[in-house]
C-alpha positions in Angstrom: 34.7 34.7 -38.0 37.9 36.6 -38.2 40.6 33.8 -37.7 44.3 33.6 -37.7 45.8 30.5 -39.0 49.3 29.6 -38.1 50.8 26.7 -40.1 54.3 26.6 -41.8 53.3 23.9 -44.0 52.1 26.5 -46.9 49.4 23.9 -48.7 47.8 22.8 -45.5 48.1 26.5 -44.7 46.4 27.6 -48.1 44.2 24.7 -47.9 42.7 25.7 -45.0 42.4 29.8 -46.0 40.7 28.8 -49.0 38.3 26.7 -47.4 37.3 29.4 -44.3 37.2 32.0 -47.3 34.9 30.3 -49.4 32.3 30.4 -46.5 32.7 34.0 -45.9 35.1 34.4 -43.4 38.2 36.9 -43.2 41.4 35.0 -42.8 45.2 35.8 -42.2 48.1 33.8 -42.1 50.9 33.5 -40.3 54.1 30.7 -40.9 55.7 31.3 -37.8 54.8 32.0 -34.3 56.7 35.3 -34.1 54.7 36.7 -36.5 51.3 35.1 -35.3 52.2 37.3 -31.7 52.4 40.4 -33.5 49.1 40.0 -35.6 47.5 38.9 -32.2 48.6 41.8 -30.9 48.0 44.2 -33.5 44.5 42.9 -34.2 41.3 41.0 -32.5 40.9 37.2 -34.2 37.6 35.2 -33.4 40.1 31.9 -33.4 43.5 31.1 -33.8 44.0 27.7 -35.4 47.9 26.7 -34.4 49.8 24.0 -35.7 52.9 22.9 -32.8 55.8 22.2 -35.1 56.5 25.8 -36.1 60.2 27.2 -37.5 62.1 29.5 -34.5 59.6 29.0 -31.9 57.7 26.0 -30.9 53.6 25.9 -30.8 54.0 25.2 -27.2 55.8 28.5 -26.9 53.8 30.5 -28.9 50.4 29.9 -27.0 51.8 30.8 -23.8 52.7 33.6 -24.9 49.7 34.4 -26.6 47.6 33.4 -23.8 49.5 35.7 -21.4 48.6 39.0 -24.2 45.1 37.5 -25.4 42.4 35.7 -24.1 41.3 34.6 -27.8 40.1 30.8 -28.4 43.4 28.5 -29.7 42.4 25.7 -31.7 45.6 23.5 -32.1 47.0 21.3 -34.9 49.0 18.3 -33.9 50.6 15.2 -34.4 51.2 13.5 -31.1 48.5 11.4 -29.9 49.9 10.5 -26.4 47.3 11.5 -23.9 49.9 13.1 -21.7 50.6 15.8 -24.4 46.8 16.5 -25.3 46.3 17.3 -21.7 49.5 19.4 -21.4 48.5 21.2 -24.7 44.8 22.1 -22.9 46.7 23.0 -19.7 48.9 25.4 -21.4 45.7 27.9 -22.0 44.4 25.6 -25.7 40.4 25.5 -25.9 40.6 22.7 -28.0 43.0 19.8 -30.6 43.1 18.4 -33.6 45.3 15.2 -34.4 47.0 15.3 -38.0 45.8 14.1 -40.6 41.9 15.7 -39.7 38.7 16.4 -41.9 38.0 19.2 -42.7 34.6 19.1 -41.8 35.6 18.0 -37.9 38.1 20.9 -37.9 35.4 23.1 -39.3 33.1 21.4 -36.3 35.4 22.4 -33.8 36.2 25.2 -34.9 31.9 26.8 -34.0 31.8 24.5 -31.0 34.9 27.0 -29.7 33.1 30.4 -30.7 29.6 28.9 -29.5 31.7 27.8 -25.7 33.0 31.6 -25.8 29.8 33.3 -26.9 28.2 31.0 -24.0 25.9 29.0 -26.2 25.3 25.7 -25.3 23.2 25.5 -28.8 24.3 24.4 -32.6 22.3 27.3 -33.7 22.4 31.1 -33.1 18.7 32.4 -32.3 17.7 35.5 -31.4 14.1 37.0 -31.5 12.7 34.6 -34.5 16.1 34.4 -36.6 17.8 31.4 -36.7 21.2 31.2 -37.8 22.7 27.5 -38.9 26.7 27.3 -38.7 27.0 24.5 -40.0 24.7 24.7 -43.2 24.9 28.4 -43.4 21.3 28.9 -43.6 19.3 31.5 -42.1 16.0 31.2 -41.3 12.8 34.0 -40.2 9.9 32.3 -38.5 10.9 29.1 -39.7 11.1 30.2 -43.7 14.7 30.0 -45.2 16.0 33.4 -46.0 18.9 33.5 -49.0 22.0 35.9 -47.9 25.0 36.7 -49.7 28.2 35.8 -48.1 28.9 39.3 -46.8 25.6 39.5 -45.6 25.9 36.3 -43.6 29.1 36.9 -41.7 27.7 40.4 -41.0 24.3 38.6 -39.2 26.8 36.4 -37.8 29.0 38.8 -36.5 25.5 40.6 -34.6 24.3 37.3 -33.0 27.7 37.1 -31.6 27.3 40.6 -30.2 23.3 40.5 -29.1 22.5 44.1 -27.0 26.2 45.5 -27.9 27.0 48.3 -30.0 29.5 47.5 -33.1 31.2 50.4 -34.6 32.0 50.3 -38.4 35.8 49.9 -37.5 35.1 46.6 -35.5 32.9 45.0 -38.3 35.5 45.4 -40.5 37.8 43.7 -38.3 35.4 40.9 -38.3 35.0 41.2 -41.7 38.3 41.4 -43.9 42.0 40.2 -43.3 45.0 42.0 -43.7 45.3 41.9 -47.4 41.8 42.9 -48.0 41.0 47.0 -48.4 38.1 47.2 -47.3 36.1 51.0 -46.8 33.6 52.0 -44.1 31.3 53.1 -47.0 30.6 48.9 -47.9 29.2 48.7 -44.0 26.7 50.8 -44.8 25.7 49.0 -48.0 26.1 45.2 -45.8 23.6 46.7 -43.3 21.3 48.3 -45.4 20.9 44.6 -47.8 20.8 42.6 -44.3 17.9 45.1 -42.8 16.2 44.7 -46.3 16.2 40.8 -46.0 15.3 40.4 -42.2 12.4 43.1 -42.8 9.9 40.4 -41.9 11.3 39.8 -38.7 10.9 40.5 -34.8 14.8 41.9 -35.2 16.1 45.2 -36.1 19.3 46.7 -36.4 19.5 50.0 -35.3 22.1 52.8 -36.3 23.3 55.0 -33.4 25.1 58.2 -34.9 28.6 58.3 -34.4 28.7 55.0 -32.3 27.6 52.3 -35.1 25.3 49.3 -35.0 23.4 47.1 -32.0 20.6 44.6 -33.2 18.0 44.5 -31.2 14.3 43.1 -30.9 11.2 45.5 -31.5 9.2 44.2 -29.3 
């Protein structure tokens, strides 16, 4: 996933963007809401994660505003517990809330129940053909037999399921990919899909290379 966290409190901030990154995931970070609206704008995040008591601009605020110039999934951070607010939180365009202080693991949780509700999966797992792709453990699996992936690798298979009988271009794997501060190059696609093809040779699934377009998986049969 590509997500966007948007916390002023810098260690839950960097606690959180170590722990996405460590699993593979491209993350920016934003410490007030102004700035969180421009990235939004300026670039397409699988998730926002929000926290409501930002500086200049309340959480509130900032996902109106956000929801009016994006339909991306909000995940928000919060202290209040009173019913009422939860509800008025969800009403103002959130997909989902977390109360402070959370687990990780439930935020993390939360956090693929969102992308599996927008992807319209009603399942834990990603299947297609005979890959299975786990979330949660990060295991991938061919006709029931565990197959090992690096990181990259993973996101990038991750990133495919998402995007079953849709062509990617190199440009919008990268934005899945990386965050801001990474520099990524079109040239490491290529080698990404060219290991991921290598290790899901023994499978019903094949992603194909259309020439000046980029990259649809697909089954061949």
């Amino acid at each position: 996933m590509r997500l966007l966290i948007v916390e002023d409190d810098r260690l839950i901030s960097e606690a959180l963007e170590q722990r996405f990154s460590k699993q593979g995931h491209a993350v920016d970070c934003a410490y007030d809401g102004d700035v969180a609206y421009a990235m939004v704008n300026q670039t397409e995040f699988d998730l926002i994660i929000l926290d409501l008591n930002l500086p200049h601009k309340s959480g509130e605020q900032i996902t109106k505003k956000i929801r009016r110039a994006s339909d991306c999934p909000i995940l928000i951070l919060t202290a209040r517990t009173e019913v009422q607010d939860r509800i008025s939180l969800l009403d103002l365009g959130a997909d989902d809330y977390i109360t402070k202080p959370f687990d990780l693991g439930e935020l993390e949780a939360r956090c693929r129940a969102i992308v599996r509700r927008r992807q319209g999966s009603d399942q834990n797992n990603l299947q297609f053909g005979d890959i299975e792709f786990d979330p949660a453990s990060c295991k991938v699996f061919v006709k029931g037999h565990e197959v090992i992936l690096k990181q990259r690798e993973l996101r990038l298979l991750e990133i495919f399921l998402g995007h079953t009988n849709r062509v990617m271009s190199k440009e919008e794997l990268i934005d899945h990919l990386y965050g801001f501060d990474d520099t990524p190059n079109l040239n490491a696609i290529e080698t990404y899909v060219g290991r991921l093809r290598k290790a899901l040779a023994g499978s019903d699934v094949e992603i194909k290379t259309l020439r000046g377009l980029g990259y649809v998986i697909d089954k061949t049969t």
